[in-house]
C-alpha positions as protocol buffer text, in pm:
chain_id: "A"
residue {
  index: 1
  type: UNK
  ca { x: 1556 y: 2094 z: 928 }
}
residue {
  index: 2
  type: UNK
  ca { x: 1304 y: 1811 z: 1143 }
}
residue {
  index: 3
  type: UNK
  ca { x: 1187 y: 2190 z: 1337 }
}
residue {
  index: 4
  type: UNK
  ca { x: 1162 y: 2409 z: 990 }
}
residue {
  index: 5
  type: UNK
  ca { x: 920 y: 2175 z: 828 }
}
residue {
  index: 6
  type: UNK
  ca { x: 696 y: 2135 z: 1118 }
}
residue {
  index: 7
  type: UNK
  ca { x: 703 y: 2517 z: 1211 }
}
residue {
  index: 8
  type: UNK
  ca { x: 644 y: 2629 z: 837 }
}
residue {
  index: 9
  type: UNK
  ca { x: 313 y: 2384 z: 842 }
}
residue {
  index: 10
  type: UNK
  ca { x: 214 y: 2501 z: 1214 }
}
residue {
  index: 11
  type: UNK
  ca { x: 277 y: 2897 z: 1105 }
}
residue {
  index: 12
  type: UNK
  ca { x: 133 y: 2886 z: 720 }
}
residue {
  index: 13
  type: UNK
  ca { x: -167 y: 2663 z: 796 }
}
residue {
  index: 14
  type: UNK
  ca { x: -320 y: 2921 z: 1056 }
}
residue {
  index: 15
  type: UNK
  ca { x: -382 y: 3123 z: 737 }
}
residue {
  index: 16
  type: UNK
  ca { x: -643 y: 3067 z: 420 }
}
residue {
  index: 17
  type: UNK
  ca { x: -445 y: 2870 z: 150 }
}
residue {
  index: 18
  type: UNK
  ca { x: -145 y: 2832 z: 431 }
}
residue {
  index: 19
  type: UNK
  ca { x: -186 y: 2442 z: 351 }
}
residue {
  index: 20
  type: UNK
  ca { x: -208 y: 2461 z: -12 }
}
residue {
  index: 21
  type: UNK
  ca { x: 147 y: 2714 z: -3 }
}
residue {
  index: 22
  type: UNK
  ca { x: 285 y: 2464 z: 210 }
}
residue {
  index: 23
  type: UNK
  ca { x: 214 y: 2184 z: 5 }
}
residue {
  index: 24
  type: UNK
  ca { x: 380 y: 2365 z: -309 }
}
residue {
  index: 25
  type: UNK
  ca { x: 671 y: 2424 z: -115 }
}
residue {
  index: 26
  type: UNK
  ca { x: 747 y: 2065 z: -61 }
}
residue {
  index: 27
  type: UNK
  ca { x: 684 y: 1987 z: -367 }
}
residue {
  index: 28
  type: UNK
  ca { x: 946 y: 2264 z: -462 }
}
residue {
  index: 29
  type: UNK
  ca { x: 1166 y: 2110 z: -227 }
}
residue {
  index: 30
  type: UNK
  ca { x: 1052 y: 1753 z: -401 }
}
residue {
  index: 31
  type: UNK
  ca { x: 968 y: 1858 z: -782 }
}
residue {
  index: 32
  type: UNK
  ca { x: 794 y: 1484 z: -852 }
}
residue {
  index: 33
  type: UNK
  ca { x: 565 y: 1490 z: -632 }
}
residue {
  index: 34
  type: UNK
  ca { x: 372 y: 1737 z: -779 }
}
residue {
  index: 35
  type: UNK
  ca { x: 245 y: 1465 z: -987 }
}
residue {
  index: 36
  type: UNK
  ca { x: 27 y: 1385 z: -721 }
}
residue {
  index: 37
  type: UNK
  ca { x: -62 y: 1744 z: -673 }
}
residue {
  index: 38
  type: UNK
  ca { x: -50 y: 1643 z: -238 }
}
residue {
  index: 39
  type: UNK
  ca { x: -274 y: 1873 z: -2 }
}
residue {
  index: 40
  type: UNK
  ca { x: -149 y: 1810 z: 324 }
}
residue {
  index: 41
  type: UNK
  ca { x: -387 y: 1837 z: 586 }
}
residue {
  index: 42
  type: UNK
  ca { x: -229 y: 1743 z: 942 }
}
residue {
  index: 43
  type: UNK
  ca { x: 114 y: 1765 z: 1030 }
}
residue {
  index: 44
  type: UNK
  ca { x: 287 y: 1659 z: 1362 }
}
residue {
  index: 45
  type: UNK
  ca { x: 568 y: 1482 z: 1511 }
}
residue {
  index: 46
  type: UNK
  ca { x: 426 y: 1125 z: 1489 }
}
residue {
  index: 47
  type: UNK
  ca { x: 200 y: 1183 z: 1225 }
}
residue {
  index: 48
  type: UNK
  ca { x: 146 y: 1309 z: 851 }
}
residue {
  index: 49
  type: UNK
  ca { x: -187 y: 1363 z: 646 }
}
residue {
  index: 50
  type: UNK
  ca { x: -209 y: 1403 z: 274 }
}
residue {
  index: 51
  type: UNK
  ca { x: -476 y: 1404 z: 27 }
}
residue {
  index: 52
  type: UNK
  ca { x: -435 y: 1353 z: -333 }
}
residue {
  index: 53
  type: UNK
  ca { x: -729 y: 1456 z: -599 }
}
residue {
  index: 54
  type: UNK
  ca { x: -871 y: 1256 z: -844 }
}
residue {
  index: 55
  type: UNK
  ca { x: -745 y: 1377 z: -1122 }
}
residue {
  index: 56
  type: UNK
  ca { x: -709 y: 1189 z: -1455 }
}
residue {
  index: 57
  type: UNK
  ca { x: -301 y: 1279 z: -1474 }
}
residue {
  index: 58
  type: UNK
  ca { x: -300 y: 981 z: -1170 }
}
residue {
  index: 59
  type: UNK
  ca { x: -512 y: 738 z: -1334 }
}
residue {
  index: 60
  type: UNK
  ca { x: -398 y: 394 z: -1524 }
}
residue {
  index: 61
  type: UNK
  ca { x: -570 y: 263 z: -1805 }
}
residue {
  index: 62
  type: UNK
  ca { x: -824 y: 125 z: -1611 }
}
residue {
  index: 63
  type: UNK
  ca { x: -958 y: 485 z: -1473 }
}
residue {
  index: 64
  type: UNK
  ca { x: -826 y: 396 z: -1138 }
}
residue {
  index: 65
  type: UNK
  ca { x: -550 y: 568 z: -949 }
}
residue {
  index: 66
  type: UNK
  ca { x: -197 y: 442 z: -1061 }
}
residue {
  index: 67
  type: UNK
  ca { x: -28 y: 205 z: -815 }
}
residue {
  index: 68
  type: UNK
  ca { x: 266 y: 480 z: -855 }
}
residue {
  index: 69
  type: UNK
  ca { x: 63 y: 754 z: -767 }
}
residue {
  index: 70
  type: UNK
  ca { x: -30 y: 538 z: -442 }
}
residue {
  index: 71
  type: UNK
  ca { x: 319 y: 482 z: -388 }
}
residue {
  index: 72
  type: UNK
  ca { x: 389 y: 837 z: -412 }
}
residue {
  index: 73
  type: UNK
  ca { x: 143 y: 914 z: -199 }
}
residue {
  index: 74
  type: UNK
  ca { x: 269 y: 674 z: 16 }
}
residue {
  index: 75
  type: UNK
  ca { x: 624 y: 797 z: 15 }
}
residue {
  index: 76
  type: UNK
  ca { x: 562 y: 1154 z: 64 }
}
residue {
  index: 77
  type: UNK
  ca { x: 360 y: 1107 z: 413 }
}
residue {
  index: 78
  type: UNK
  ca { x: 592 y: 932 z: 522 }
}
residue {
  index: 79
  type: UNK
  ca { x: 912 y: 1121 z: 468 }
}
residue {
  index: 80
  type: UNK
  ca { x: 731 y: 1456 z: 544 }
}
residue {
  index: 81
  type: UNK
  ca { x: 627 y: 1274 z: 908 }
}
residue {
  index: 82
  type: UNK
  ca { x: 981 y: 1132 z: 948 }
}
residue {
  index: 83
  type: UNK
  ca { x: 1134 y: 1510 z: 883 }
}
residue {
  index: 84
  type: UNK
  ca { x: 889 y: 1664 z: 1122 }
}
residue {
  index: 85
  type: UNK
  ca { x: 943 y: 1431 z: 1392 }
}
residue {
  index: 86
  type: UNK
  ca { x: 1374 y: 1360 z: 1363 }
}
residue {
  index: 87
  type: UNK
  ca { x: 1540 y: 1477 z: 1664 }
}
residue {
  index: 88
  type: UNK
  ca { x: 1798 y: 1745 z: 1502 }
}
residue {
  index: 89
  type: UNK
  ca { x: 2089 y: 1552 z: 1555 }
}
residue {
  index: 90
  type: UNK
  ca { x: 1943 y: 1244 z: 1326 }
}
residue {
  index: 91
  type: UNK
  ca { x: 1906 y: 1232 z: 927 }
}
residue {
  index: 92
  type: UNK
  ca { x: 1709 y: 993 z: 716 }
}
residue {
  index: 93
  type: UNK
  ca { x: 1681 y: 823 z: 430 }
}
residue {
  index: 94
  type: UNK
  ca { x: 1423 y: 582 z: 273 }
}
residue {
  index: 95
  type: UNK
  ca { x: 1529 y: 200 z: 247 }
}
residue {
  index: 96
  type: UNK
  ca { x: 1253 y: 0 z: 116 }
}
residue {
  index: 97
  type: UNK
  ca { x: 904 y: -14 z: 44 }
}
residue {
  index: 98
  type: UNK
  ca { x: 626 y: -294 z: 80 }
}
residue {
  index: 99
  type: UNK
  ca { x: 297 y: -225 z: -39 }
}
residue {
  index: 100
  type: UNK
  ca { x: -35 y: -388 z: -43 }
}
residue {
  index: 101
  type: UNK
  ca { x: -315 y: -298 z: -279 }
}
residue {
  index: 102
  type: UNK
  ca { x: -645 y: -386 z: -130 }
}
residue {
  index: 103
  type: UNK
  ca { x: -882 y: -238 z: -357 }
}
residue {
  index: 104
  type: UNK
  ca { x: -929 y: -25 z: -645 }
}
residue {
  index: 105
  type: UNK
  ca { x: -885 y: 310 z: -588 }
}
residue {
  index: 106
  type: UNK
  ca { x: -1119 y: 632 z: -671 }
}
residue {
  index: 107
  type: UNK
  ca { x: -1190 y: 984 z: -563 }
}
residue {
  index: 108
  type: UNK
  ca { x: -998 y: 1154 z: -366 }
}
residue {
  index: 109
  type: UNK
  ca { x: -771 y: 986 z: -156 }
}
residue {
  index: 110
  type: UNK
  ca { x: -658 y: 1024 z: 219 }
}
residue {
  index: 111
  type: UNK
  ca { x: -287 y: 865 z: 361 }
}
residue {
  index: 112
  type: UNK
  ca { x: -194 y: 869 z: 735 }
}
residue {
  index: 113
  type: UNK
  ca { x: 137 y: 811 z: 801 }
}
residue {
  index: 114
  type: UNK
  ca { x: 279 y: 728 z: 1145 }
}
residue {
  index: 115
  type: UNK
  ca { x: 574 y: 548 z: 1279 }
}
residue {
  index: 116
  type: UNK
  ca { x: 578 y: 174 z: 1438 }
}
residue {
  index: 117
  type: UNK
  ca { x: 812 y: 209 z: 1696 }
}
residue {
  index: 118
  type: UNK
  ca { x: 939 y: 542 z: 1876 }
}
residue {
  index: 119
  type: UNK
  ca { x: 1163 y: 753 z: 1689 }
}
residue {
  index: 120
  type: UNK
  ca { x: 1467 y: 859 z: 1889 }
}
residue {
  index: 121
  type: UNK
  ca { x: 1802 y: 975 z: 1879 }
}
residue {
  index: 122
  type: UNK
  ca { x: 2021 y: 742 z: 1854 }
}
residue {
  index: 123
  type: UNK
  ca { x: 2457 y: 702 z: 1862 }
}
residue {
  index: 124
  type: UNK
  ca { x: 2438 y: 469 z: 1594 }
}
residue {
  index: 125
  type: UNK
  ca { x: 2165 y: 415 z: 1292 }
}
residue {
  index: 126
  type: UNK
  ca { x: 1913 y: 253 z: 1310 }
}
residue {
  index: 127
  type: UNK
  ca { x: 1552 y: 111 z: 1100 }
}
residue {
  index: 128
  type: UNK
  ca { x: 1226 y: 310 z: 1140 }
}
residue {
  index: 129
  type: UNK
  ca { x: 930 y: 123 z: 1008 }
}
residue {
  index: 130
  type: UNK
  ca { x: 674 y: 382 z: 886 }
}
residue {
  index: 131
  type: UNK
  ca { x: 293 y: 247 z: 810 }
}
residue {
  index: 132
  type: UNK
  ca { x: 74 y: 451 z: 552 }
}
residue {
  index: 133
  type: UNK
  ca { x: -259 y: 377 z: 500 }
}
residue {
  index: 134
  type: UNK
  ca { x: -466 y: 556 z: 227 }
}
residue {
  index: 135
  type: UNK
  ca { x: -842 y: 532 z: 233 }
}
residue {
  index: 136
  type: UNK
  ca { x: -1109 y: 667 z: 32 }
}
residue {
  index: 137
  type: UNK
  ca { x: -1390 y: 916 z: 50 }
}
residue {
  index: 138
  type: UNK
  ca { x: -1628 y: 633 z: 180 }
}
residue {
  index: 139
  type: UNK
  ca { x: -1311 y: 574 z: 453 }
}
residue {
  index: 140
  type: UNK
  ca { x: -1215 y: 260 z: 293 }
}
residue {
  index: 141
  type: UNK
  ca { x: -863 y: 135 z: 290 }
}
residue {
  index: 142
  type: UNK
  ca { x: -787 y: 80 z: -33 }
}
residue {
  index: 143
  type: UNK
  ca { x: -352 y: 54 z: -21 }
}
residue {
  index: 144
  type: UNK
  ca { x: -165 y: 14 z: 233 }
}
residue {
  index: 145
  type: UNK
  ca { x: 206 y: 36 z: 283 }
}
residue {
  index: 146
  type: UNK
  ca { x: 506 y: -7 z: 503 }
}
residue {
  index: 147
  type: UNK
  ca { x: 848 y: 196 z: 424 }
}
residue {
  index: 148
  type: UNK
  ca { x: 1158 y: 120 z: 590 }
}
residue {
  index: 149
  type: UNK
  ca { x: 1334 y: 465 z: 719 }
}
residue {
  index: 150
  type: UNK
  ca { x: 1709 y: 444 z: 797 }
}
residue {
  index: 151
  type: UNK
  ca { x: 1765 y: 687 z: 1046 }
}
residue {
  index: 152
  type: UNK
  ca { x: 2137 y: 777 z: 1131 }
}
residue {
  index: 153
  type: UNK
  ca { x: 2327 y: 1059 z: 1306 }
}
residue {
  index: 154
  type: UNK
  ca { x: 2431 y: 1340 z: 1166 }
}
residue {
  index: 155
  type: UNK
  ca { x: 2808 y: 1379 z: 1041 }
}
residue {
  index: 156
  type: UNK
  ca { x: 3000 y: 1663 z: 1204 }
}
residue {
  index: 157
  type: UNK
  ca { x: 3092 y: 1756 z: 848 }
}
residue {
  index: 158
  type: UNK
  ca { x: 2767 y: 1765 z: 721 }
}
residue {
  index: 159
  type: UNK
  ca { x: 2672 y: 1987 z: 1068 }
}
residue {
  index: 160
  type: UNK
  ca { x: 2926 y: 2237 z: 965 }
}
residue {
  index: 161
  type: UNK
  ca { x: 2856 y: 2266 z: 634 }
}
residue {
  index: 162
  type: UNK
  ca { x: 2467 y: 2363 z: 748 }
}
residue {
  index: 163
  type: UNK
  ca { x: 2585 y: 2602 z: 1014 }
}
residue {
  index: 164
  type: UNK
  ca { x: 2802 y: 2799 z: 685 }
}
């Protein structure tokens, strides 16, 4: 799957609107995030971009962006990265989140994701720490987070079950 999403991004994004239909297909894949309405904008093993609009669906009361939104956001770049980077024999799932809000945040917003340590395949599972940081138009960080991957291998059952 880890080479599918990363070759869909590589193949539709050479085309006008390739990054927009690849953005609706993973939130096809993903139906809530489309709440965010995500535009991703880089893709590679190692690293994720997204941008979210301002739109006022996102905002809280205070005509902000939602902390969920952020977290989202957030969660999104970060399992998108981890998928395009897994070596096929590895499967992951997210474990926990920590998140830091550092200032209010407006316009358009931009989230890099990118992994802490090397990911790698691996006999046994293991934790990935994954660090997102979303900044603003101005290139202000504004939220930052830190989301625990668990990153295991693949069942043999689960292996034939794609292969059918």
């Amino acid at each position: 799957m880890a080479a599918s999403v990363l070759s869909m991004y590589r193949r539709l994004s050479r085309w006008p609107g390739g990054r927009w239909l690849f953005s609706r297909a993973v939130c096809w894949r993903a139906p809530y995030f489309a709440t965010i309405a995500p535009r991703f904008t880089a893709l590679e093993p190692g690293r994720c971009e997204v941008e979210i609009p301002d739109r006022r669906r996102v905002h809280n009361h205070l005509g902000t962006v939602h902390a969920i939104a952020l977290c989202n956001l957030a969660e999104l770049s970060a399992g998108v990265m981890t998928e395009a980077s897994l070596p096929a024999s590895m499967r992951w799932i997210p474990k926990g989140m920590t998140v830091e809000y550092l200032k209010k945040a407006r316009g358009t917003l931009h989230a890099v994701a990118a992994p802490e340590i090397a990911i790698k395949d691996a006999a046994s599972g293991y934790d990935l720490p994954v660090l997102v940081s979303v900044r603003d138009a101005a290139g202000e960080e504004v939220f930052r987070a830190r989301i625990m991957m668990w990153l295991s291998p693949k069942s043999h059952r689960q292996d034939s079950a794609h292969r059918q």
